[in-house]
N, C-alpha and C positions, 0 to 999 in steps of 0.2 A: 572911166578909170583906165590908166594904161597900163597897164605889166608888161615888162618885157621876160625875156627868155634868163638875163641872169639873174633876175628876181626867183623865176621858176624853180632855180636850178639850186641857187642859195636857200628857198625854203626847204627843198627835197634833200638837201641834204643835211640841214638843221635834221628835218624828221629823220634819216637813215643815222644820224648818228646818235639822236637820242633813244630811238628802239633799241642800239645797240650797248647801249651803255647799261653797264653794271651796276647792283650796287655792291658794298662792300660785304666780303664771305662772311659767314657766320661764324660765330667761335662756339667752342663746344660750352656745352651747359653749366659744366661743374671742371675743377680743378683746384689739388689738392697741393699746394705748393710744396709740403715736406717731403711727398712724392714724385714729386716732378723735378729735385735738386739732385743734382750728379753729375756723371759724365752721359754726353748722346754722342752718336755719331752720326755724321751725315750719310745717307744713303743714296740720294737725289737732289737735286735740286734744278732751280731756274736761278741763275746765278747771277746776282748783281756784278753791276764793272768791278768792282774792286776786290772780288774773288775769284775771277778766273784766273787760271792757272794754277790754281789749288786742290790738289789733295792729300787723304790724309786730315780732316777736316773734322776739328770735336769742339763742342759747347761744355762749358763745364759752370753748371749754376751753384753758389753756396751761401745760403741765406745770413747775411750781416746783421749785427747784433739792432738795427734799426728798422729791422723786417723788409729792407732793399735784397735783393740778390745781386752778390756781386757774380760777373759774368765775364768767361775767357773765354775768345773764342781762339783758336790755332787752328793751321795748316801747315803744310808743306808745301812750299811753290815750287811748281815746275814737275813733281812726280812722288813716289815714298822715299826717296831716299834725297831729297831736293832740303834746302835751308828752311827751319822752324821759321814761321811769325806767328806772333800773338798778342790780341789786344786785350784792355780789360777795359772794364768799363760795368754799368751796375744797370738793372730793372729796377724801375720806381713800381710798383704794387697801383693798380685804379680801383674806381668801384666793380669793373667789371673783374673777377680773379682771372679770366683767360686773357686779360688785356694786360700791357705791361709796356709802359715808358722805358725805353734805353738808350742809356747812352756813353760814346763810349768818347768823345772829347770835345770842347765845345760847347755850345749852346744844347741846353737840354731841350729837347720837341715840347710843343707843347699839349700834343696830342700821342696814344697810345700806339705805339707805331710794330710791335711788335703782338702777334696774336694767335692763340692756338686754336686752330680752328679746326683738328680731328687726333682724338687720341685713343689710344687702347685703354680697354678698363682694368688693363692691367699694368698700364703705364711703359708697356715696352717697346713702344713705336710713339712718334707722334708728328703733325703735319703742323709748320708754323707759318706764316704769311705776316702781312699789314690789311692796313686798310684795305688796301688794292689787289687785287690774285695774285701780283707778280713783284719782285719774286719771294718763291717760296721753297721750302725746304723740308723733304722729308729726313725725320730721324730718327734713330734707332738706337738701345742702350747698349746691342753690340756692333761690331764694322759688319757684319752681312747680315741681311735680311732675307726670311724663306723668299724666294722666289714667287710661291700661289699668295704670299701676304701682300710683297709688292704689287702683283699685280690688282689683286683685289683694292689695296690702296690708292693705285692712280684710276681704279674705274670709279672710286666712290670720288675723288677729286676732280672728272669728268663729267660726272654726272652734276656737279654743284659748279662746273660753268670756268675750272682752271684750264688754262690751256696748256695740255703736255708736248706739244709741240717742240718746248725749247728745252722741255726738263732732260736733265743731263745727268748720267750716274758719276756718283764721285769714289774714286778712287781712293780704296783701302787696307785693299791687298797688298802685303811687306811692310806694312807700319809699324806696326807691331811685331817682340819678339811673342813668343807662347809665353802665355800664363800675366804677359801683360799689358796693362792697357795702353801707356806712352811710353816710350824708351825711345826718347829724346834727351 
């Protein structure tokens, strides 16, 4: 039997890339959807192409009379005082309650593609992802976050294999006047 060297080279790297491969993050145990509907702010994230240059950055979930959540999400492009966007678009509900179909035009996925994979038991923080670690999004139910939480938050999101490498803090500061939440 003959092997050559790019035989070698192609198995060895089959094998390096399958050690290194993931599977998909875990989502948290329980979640209580009339709790989890509001406004979040973003506090972090690893930011998909079609959000950069974004801050200013809130999700606003409000459950539809057919138990879908419809879903806004806004920013500000360019800075706080930069031109509103905002999409909407709805969470279809799965069997799993951390799992959740969304979609905001288009063809609907036919898979769970949005997913909470760490939250407070007090509902005032919470880390969302997909299938895949990247990208994900920390949030908050106000625009800053203590400081000792964040950090504690990207060590438990280190420890479970995200890479913070790219996570990026989003800009919050001046969005708001006092006492409100969007004054847009």
């Amino acid at each position: 039997m003959k092997i050559n060297i790019l035989s070698i080279l192609s198995i060895s790297l089959l094998g390096s890339v399958l050690s290194t491969a993931q599977a998909s993050p875990s989502v948290v145990g329980q979640l209580e959807i009339g709790r989890y509907l509001g406004t979040w702010y973003e506090i972090a994230s690893v930011k998909p192409p079609f959000q950069q240059g974004c801050a200013c950055v809130t999700a606003e979930y409000a459950l539809n009379e057919d138990q879908s959540v419809q879903v806004i999400n806004s920013c500000r492009q360019g800075g706080s005082k930069g031109e509103v966007f905002s999409v909407k678009g709805v969470a279809l509900p799965t069997e799993d309650p951390a799992k959740f179909i969304v979609s905001f035009a288009g063809p609907v996925p036919v898979e769970a593609n949005y997913w909470v994979v760490d939250l407070d038991e007090d509902y005032g923080w919470a880390v969302v992802s997909g299938p895949t670690y990247t990208p994900f999004w920390i949030l908050s139910r106000t625009p800053s976050l203590d400081p000792v939480r964040f950090e504690d938050i990207r060590g438990r999101l280190g420890e479970r294999g995200f890479d913070l490498s790219a996570l990026v803090p989003t800009l919050q500061e001046g969005c708001w006047a006092a006492g409100q939440q969007q004054a847009w």
